[in-house]
N, C-alpha and C positions, 0 to 999 in steps of 0.2 A: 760563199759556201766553201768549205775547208774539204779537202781531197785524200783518201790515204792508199797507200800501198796495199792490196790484199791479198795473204798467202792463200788461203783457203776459207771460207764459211762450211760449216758443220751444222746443216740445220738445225737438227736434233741432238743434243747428247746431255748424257745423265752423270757427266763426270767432271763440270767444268760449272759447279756451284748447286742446287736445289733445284730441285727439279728437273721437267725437260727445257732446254733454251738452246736457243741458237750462240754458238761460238765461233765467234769471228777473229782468226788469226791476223796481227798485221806483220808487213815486211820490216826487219831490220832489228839490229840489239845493239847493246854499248857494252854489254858482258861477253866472257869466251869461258861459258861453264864446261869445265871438261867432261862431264857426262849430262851434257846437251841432248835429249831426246831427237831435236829435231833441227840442227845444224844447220839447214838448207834455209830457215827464216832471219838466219843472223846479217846475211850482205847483201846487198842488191847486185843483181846482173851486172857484168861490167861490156857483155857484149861480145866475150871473144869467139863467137860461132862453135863452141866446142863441141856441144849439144845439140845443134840443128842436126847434121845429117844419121846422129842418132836415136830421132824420134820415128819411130814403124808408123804410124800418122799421117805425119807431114803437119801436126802441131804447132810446129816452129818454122819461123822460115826467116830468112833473111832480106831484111826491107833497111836498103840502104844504109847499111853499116848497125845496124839495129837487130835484136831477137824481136821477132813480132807472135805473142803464142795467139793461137785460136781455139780457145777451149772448148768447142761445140768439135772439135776432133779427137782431144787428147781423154785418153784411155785409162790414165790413169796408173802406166807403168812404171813411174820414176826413174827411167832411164836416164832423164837428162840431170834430177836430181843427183844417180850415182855417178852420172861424165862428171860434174861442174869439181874445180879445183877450187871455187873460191868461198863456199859457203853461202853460195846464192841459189838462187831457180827462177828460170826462166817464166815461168805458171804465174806470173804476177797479175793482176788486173787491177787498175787504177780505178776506185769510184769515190764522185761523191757523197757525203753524209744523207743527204735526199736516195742516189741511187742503191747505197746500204739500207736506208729503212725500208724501203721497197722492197729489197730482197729478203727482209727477214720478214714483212709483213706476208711476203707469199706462205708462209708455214703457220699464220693465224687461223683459228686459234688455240692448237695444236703445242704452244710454248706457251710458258710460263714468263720467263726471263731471256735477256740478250749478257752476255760475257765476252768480253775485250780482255784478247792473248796476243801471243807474239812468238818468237818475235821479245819485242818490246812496246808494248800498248803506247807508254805513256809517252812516245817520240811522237806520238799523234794526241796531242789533251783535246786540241779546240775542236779535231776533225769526232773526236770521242764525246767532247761536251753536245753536240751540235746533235749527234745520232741518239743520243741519251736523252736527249730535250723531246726529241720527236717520240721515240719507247714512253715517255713517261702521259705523251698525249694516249696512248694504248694500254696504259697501265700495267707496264712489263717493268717488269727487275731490271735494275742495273747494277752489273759487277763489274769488275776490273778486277786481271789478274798481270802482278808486276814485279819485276825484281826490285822493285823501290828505287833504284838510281836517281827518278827525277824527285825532286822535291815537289811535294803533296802540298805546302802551301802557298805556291804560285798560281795554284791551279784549284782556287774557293770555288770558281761556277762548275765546274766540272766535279767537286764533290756534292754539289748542292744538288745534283740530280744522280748522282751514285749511290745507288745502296748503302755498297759494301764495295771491300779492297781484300783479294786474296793476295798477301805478301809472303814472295820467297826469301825466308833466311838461308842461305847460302853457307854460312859459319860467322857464329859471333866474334871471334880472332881477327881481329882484322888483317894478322898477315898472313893467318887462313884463308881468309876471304880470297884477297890476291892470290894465291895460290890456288882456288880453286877458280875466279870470275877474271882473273887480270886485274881487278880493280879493286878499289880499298870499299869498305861500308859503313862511313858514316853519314852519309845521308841515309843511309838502309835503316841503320838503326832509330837517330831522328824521325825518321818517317814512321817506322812500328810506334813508338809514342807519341805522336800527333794523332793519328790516323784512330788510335786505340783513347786518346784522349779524347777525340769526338765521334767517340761511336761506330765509327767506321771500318775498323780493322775487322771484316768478317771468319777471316781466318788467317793464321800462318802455315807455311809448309818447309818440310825442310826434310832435303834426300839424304838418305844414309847412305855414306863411304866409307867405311872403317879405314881404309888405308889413305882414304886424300888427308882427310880431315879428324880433329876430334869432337866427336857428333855427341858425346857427352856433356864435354864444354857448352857447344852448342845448346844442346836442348835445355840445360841449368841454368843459364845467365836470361836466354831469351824467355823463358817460362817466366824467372824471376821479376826480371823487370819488369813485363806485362802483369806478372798475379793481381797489382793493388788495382784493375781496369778492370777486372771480370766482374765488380759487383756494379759497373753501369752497364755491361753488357757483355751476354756470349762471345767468346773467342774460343774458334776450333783451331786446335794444333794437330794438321794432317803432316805424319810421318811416313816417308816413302821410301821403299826401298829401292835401292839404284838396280838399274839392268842394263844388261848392253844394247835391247832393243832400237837400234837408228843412233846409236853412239858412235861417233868417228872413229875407224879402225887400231886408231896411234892409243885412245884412252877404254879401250875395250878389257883393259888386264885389269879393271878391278874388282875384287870379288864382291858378291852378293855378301850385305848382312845374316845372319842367319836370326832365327826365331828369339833366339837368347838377346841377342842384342837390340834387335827391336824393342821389346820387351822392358830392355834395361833404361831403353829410350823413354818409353811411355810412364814407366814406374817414377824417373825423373820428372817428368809432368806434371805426373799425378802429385806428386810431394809439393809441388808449389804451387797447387789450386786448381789446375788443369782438369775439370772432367768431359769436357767433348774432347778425343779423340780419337783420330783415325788411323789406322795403320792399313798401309796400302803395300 
């Protein structure tokens, strides 16, 4: 039985696929998006005590050169999230795929679906295939939401019981991409046509930066390529606008899109067969 890192479960929420479902964050990423929502799920703890004597709790504590967190105390105040220098957090809890189905089966029958975040999901396929196998004995949804980095078809039993794949386009440029993930995208792309080849591509998403990126580019090439797949199956193109919301302080100077530009996003879509979309 396969084990994963977990940032947080979200019993409830109505913004991480159809319906109500539990969203379960895991620990760790292979990207560094500069307007990363949530910075803190990218590195694992390295341990350096920065954060212990900064929890009002006593949450953390120091067990022989180790952070040991105790979540039946901690509050909830991301202190130790804003001490850590390293893009980690202490709040991790190790389960496995057995102790995750249990957790989400406490919220039956109350959800719809179960959605694997991150983080970066897919650094866990087998610990995801395994929890996905158990949801489908309860006849719950299974989604994945992923920056595409791993290759989609290594990983056939872990589609066999997936829904759907919400894929982040980050920018189709690829020395955009880099520019905005550190890393290049072509597995990212490969993976949008695999995934969209068998049906599975439930949706893509892609933030608007006016200044990182050109989100034009972007929204015209990835529309294109995908159009000839929309007559085997729905794909939602969710369009989001950037905020500074939990954005690291260094990449907080970019500004918001305005309404026109959105707009100019979606109208691009729309010309290349696109009619579900969302603007967020």
């Amino acid at each position: 039985m396969f084990c994963a890192d977990i940032n947080k479960i979200i019993p409830f929420s109505s913004v991480d696929g159809p319906g109500n479902r539990a969203a379960i964050f895991l620990q760790g990423c292979n990207f560094n998006c500069r307007y990363c929502h949530n910075p803190e799920t990218r590195n694992h703890c390295i341990n350096c005590m920065d954060c212990v004597p900064g929890c009002p709790t006593n949450a953390l504590k120091n067990n022989n050169g180790k952070v040991e967190f105790y979540p039946e105390k901690c509050i909830g105040c991301d202190n130790c999230i804003n001490i850590c220098k390293y893009g980690a957090t202490p709040r991790i809890v190790r389960l496995t795929s057995r102790e995750t189905f249990e957790k989400i089966c406490e919220n039956l029958p109350f959800i719809r679906g179960v959605t694997f975040s991150g983080g970066e999901c897919m650094l866990y396929p087998d610990f995801m295939r395994e929890v996905f196998s158990l949801c489908k004995e309860k006849n719950l949804g299974t989604l994945i939401d992923s920056n595409g980095s791993v290759d989609f078809k290594k990983h056939l039993g872990l589609l066999e019981v997936t829904d759907g794949v919400m894929l982040d386009i980050k920018a189709y440029d690829f020395d955009e991409h880099i520019k905005v993930t550190d890393k290049g995208n072509d597995i990212v792309l490969k993976n949008a046509l695999f995934l969209a080849e068998r049906g599975k591509l439930f949706e893509i998403r892609t933030v608007i930066v006016p200044e990182l990126f050109d989100f034009r580019k972007t929204v015209d090439d990835i529309s294109r390529i995908l159009s000839p797949y929309l007559e085997r199956s729905n794909i939602r193109y969710k369009l989001i606008s950037y905020r500074e919301n939990g954005v690291r302080k260094e990449y907080r100077n970019y500004r918001m899109p305005n309404e026109k530009e959105l707009n100019e996003a979606k109208d691009i879509a729309v010309k290349n067969g696109f009619n579900d979309i969302v603007l967020i």
